[in-house]
C-alpha positions as CSV (number, residue, x, y, z in Angstrom):
1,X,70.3,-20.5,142.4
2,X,67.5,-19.5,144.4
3,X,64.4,-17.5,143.5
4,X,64.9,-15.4,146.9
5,X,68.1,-13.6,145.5
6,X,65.9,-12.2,143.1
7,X,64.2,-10.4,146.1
8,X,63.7,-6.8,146.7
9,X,62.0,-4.2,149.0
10,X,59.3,-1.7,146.8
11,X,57.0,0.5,148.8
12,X,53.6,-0.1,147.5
13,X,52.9,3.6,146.4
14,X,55.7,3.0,143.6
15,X,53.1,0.8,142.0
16,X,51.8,2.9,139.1
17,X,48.2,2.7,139.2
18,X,48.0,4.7,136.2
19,X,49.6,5.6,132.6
20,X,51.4,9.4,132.5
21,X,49.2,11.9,130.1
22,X,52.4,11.5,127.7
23,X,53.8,8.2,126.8
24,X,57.2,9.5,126.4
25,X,57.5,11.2,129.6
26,X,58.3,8.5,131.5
27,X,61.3,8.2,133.2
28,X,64.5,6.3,131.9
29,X,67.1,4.4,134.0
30,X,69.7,3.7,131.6
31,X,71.9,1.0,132.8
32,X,75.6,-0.1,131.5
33,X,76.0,-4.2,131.0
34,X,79.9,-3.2,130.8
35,X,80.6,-1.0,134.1
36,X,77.0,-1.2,136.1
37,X,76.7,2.8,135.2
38,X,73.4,4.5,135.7
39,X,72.1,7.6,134.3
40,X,68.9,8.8,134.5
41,X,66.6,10.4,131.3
42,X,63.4,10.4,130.1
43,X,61.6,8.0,127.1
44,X,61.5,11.2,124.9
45,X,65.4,10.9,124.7
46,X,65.7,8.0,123.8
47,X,66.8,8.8,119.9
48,X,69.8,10.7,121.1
49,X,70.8,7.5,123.4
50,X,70.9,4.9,120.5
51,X,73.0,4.7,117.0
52,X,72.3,5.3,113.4
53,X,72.0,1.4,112.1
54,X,70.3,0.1,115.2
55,X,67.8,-1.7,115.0
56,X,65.1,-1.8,117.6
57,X,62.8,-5.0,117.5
58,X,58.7,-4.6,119.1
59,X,56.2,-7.1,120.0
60,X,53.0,-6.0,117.9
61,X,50.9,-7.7,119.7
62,X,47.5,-6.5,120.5
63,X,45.5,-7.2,123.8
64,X,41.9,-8.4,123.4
65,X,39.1,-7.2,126.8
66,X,40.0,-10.4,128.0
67,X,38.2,-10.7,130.5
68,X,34.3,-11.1,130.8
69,X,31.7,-10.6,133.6
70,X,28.1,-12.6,133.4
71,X,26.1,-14.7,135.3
72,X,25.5,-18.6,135.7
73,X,22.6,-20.0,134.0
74,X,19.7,-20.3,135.3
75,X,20.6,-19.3,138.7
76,X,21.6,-15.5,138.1
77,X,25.1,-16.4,140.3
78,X,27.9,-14.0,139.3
79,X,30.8,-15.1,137.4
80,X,33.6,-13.5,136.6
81,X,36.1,-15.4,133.5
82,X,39.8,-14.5,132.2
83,X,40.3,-16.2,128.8
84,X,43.7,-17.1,129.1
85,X,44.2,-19.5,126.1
86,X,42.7,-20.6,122.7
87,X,42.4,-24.3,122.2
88,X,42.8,-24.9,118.4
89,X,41.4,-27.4,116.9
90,X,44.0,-29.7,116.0
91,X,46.9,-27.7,117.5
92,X,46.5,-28.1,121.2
93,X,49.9,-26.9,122.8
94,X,50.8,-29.8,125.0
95,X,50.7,-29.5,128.9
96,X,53.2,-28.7,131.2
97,X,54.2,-32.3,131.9
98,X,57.2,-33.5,130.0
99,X,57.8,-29.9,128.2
100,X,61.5,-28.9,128.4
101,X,62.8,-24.9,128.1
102,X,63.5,-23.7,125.2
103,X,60.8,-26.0,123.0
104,X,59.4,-24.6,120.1
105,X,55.8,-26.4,118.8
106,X,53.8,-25.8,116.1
107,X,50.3,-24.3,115.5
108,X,48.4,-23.2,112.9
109,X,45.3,-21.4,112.4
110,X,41.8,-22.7,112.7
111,X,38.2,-23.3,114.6
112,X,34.8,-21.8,114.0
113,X,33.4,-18.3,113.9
114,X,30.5,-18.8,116.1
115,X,32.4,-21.2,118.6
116,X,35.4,-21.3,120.0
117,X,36.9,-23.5,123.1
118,X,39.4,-21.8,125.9
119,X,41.0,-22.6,128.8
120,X,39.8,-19.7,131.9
121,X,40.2,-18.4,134.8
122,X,36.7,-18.5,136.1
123,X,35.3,-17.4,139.7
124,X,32.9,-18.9,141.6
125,X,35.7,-22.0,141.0
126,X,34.3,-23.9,143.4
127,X,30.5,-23.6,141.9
128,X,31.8,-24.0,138.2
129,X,31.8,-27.6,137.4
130,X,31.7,-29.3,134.0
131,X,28.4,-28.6,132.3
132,X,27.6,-25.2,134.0
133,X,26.4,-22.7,132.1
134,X,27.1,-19.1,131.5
135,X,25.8,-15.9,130.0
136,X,27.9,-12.9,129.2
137,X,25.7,-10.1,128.2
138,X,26.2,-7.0,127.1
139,X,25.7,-4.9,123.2
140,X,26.6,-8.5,121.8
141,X,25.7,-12.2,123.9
142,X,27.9,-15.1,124.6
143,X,27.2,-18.6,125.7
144,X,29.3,-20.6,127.9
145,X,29.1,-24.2,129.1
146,X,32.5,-25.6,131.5
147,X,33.9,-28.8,130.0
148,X,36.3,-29.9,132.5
149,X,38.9,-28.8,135.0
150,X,42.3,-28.3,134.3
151,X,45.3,-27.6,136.8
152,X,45.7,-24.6,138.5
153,X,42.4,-23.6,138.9
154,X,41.5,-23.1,135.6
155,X,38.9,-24.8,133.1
156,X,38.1,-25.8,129.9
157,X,35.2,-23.3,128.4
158,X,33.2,-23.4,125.2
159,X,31.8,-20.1,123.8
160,X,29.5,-19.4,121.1
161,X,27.1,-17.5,119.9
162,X,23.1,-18.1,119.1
163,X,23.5,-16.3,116.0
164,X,26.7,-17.2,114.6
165,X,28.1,-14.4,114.8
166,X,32.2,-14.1,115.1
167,X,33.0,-14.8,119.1
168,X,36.3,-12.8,119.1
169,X,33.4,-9.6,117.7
170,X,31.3,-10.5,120.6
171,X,34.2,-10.3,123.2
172,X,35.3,-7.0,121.7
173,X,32.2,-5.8,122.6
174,X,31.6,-6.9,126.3
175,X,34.9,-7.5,127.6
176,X,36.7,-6.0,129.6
177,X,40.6,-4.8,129.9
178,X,42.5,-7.2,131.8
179,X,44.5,-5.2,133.6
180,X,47.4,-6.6,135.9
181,X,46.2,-7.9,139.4
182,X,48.5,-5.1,141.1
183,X,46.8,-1.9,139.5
184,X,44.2,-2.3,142.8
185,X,41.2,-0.6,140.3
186,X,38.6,-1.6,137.4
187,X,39.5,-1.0,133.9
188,X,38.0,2.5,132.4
189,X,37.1,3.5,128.5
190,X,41.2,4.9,128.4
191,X,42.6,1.9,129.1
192,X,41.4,0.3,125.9
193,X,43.7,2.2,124.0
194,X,46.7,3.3,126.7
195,X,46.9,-0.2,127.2
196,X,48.0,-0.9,123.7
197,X,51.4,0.2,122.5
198,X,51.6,2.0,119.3
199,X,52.6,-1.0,117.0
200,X,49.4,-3.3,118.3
201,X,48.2,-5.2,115.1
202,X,47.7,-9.0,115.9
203,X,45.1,-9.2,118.1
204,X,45.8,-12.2,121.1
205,X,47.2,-11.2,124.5
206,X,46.0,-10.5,127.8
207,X,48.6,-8.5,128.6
208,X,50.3,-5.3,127.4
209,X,54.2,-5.5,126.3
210,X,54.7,-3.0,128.6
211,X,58.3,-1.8,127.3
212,X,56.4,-0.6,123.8
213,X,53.6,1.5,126.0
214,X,56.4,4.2,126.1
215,X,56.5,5.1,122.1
216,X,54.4,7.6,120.4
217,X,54.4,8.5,117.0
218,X,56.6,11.4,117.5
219,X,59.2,9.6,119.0
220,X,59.3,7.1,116.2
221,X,59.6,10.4,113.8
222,X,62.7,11.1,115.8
223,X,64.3,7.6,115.9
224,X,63.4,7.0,111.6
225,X,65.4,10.8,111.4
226,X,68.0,9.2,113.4
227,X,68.3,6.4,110.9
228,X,67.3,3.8,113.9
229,X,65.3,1.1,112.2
230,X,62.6,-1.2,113.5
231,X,61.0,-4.3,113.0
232,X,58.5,-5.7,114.2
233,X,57.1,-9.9,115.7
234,X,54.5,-11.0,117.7
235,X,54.4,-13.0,121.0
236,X,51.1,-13.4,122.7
237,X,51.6,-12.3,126.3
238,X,49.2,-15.0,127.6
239,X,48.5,-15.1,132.0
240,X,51.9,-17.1,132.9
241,X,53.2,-13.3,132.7
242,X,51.3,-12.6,136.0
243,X,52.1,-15.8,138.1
244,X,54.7,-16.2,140.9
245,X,57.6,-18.0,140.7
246,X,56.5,-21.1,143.3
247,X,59.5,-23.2,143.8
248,X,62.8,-22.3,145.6
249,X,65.2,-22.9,143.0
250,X,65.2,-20.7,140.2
251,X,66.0,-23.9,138.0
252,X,62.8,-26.0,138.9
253,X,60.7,-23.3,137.6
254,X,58.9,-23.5,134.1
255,X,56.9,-20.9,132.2
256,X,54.0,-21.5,130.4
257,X,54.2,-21.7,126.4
258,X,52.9,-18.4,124.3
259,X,52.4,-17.9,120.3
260,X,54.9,-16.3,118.6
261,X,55.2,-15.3,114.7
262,X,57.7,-13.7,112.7
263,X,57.4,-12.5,109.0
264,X,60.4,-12.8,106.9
265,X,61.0,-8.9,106.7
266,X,61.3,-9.1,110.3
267,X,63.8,-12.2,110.0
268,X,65.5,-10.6,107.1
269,X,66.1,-7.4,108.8
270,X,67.2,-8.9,112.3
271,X,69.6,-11.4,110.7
272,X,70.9,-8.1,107.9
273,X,71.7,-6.6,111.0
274,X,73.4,-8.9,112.7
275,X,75.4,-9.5,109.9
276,X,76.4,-5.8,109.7
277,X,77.8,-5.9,113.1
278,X,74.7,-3.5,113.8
279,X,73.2,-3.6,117.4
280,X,70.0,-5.4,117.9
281,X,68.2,-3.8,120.9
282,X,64.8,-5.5,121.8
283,X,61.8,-3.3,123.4
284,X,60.3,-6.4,125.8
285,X,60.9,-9.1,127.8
286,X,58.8,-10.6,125.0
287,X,60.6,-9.9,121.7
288,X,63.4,-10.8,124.0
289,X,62.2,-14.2,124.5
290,X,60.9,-14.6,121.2
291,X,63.8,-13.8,119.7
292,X,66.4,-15.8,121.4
293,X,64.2,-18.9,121.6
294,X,63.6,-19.2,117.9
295,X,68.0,-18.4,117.5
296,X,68.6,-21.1,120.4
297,X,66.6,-23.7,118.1
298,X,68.0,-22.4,114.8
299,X,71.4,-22.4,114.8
300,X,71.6,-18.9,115.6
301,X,69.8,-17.6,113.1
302,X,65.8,-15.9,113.2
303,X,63.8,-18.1,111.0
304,X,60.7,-16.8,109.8
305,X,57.2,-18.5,111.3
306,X,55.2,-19.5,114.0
307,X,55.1,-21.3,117.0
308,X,55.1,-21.2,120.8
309,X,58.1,-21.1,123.0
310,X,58.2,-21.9,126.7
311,X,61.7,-20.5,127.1
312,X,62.8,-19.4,130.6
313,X,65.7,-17.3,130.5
314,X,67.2,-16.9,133.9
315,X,71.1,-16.3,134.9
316,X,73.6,-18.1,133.1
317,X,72.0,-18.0,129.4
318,X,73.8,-17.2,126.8
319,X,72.2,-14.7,124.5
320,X,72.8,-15.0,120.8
321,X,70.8,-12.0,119.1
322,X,69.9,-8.8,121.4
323,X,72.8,-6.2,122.2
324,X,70.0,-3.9,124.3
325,X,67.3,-4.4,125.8
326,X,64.3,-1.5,126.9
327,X,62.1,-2.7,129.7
328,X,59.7,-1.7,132.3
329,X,60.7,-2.3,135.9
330,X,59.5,-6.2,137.5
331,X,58.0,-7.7,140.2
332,X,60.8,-8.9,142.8
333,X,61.1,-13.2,142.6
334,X,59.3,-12.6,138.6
335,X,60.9,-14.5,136.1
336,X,60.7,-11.2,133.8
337,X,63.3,-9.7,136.6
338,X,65.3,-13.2,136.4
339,X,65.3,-12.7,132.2
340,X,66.5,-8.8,132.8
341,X,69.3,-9.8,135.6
342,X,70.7,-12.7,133.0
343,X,71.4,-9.9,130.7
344,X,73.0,-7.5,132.9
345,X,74.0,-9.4,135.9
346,X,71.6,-10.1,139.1
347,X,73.9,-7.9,140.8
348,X,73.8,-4.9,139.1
349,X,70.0,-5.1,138.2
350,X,69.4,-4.9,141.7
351,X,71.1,-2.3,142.6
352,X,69.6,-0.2,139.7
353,X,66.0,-1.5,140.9
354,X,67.3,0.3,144.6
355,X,68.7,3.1,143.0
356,X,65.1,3.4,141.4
357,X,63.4,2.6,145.2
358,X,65.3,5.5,146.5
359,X,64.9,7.8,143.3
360,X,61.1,6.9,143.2
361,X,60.7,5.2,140.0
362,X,57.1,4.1,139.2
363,X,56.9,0.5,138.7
364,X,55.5,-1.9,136.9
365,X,53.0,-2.0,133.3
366,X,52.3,1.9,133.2
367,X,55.4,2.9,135.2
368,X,59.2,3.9,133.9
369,X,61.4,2.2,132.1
370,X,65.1,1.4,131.7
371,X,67.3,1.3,129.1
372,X,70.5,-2.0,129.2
373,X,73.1,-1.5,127.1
């Protein structure tokens, strides 16, 4: 299969560069896996479109300002970094070499307040070598000093603080939203909070689940009245979200691994459901990848606990838990677009995604949605 028949035309003003006043007011494309049916709605409608005794499943993921601006020390250069990974002490997830699809490692918790190591992003590359030092300045400080390279562009970076003070605290304070390279502007004040969905509670992604933007709390009055039923894991969107697919075949491509966690109420409640014969509709790309990567290595089943999945889910996968799935519109040749086309057929996503072209959809993190089921 080849990543160019995941192709499509999208005029660049369909980009949204901005989030509508009312999360519920976006547009929704609702989309039949059975007959390739559209119909068009809104978010706010939602409720009326889904079932007493379904259960909807959210990332609660919560982004973290990412993404720091300071200068080199002592020469005053300016550097720009991403943070795009935690290195834990003791539970370094292993490189891409010799990691299969569909893996699940373990982590655990652990590391200092006052220092921590990540892998970056970091510009001046070129000028960044190991043993440069950085300052990121702003109401709090934070140190910086390059410990190696790494592939891709990207290095090794050890923070900390001259006080001891907490590291993530400091980053809260000075960093900045990282939003998407294709929203062509710098973060603003809003953005720290329209970039977060509604059920954000475990701080560690740089990147919104963008399917969850779209609930407010009065629409999750209307779906509890409804008797729709949620529940709620984690999956750290980490950078690998953002990066082209670089290979020709869809089948050579690998994702990077991300952190997931689910609590038993979560794995009791998808699992109860499942058992009912209730429908299990996941808001995300991410639960969706979360969820059917933990069932692929459990039997079947959603085990509670933690760990990291590099799962690719492309054509041709056979899913074992969702029955729906709510997602923003992708980037053409985007694995996220390859995850969304395995669920409903490449051929009928497509021509909803030109249906959307001609209807003038917004795209991407704070444009419309769609609604498979």
């Amino acid at each position: 299969m080849f990543v160019s028949e995941f192709d499509f035309d999208l005029p660049s003003e369909l980009i949204a560069q901005a989030p509508l006043p009312d999360r519920a007011d976006a547009r929704l494309l609702c989309l039949s896996r059975a007959t390739g049916l559209m119909t068009q709605a809104t978010v706010s409608s939602l409720p009326l479109r889904l079932e007493p005794g379904d259960l909807l499943v959210v990332n609660d993921t919560r982004v973290f300002p990412a993404r720091l601006l300071g200068r080199r020390d002592p020469s005053g250069g300016a550097v720009e970094c991403l943070l795009t990974r935690r290195i834990v002490s003791g539970a370094t997830l292993p490189e891409r070499e010799g990691s299969g699809a569909g893996v699940v490692w373990a982590e655990r918790a652990g590391g200092g307040v006052g220092e921590q190591v990540w892998e970056a992003l970091m510009h001046p590359g070129q000028k960044l070598k190991p043993g440069a030092r950085v300052i990121f300045e702003g109401t709090a400080t934070l140190h910086g000093e390059v410990l190696e390279r790494r592939f891709r562009g990207r290095r090794l970076l050890r923070l900390w603080t001259t006080d001891g003070s907490a590291v993530d605290g400091a980053v809260d304070a000075i960093g900045h939203v990282p939003l998407p390279p294709y929203i062509k502007r710098g973060d603003c004040a809003a953005d720290r909070e329209r970039y977060q969905t509604v059920f954000a509670r475990q701080r560690g992604s740089v990147a919104a689940p963008t399917a969850g933007l779209h609930f407010d709390d009065a629409i999750l009055d209307l779906l509890r009245g409804r008797g729709i039923l949620t529940a709620a894991i984690t999956l750290h969107v980490g950078y690998g979200t953002f990066q082209p697919v670089r290979v020709a075949e869809v089948e050579s491509h690998r994702l990077e691994p991300e952190r997931y966690d689910i609590s038993p109420a979560a794995a009791d409640a998808i699992n109860h459901a499942r058992g009912e014969g209730r429908r299990v509709i996941a808001v995300g790309t991410t639960t969706t990848r979360a969820l059917e990567a933990v069932a692929l290595a459990s039997g079947g089943r959603i085990v509670a606990g933690g760990g990291a999945t590099d799962l690719f889910i492309f054509p041709g996968f056979e899913f074992r838990v969702i029955h729906g799935l709510l997602t923003n519109f992708h980037l053409p040749r985007s694995s996220l677009l390859m995850l969304v086309s395995a669920f409903a057929g490449r051929e009928r996503v497509l021509a909803a995604y030109r249906h959307a072209v001609a209807e003038r959809y917004r795209f991407y993190s704070y444009g419309d949605a769609m609604l498979i089921m």
